[in-house]
N, C-alpha and C positions, 0 to 999 in steps of 0.2 A: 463885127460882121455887118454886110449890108441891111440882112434882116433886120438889127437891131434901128438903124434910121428909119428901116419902111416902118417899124414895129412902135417905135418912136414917136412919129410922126400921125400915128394913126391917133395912139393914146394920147397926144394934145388935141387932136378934134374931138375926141372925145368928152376931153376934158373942156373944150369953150364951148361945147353942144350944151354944156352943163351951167354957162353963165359966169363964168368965170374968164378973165382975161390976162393976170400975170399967176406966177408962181415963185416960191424961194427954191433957186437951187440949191445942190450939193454944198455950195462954201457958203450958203447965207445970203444969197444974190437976190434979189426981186428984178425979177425977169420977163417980160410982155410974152405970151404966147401966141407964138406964129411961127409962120412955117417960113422959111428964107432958103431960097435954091445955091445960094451960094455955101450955106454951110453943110448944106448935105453935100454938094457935090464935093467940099473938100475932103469931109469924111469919106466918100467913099473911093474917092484919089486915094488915097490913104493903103487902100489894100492894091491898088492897083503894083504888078511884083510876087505880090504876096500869096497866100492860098486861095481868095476870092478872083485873081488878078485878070485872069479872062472875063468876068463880067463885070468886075471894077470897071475895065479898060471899055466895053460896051456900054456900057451906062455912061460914063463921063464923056465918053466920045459924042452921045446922041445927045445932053445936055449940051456940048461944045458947038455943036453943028444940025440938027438934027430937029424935028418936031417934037411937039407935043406929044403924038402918036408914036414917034418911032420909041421918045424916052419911056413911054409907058409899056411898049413891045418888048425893052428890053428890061427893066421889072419886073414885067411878069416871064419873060424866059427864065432870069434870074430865081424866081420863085419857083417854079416849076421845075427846072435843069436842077434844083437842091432839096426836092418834095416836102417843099412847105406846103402849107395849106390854098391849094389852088383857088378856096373862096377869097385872100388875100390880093387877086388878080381884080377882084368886083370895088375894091376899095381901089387900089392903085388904078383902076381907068375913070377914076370919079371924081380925081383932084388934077387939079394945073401942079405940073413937078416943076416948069420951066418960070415961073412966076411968083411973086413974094405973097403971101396971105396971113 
């Protein structure tokens, strides 16, 4: 679900807020922690079709074309339009989505 990338995403800044810069993944991998807009937006291509497929298809459309602002408008509609935690909208306007970090 898209949650899960915004949700994702969060708990790595959390985690380099903490001094820390790789992790092992799932298979045993040592991995750099950052955030890379190309693979969130493939994940969330991914629902697009699917049950998320109307905001899938808003979100990647505003990554494809779109500002910094419009992709964080459509984020947080996404949050909102599914009642997640609307304080989840104060983290999402507080990172560059469109940029590698």
């Amino acid at each position: 679900m898209i949650i899960d990338a915004i949700l994702d995403r969060k708990y790595a800044d959390e985690v380099r807020a903490q001094g820390y810069t790789h992790w092992k993944t799932c298979d045993g991998k040592i991995e750099e922690i950052k955030y890379d807009p190309q693979k969130i937006y493939t994940y969330i291509f991914g629902f697009v079709g699917g049950c998320a497929g109307d905001a899938a298809e808003a979100i990647t459309r505003e990554m494809d074309g779109g500002t910094e602002e419009s992709v964080k408008q459509a984020l947080c509609k996404y949050i909102l339009d599914h009642d997640y935690n609307p304080d989840l909208c104060e983290y999402i306007k507080s990172r560059a989505w469109l940029t590698e970090c």
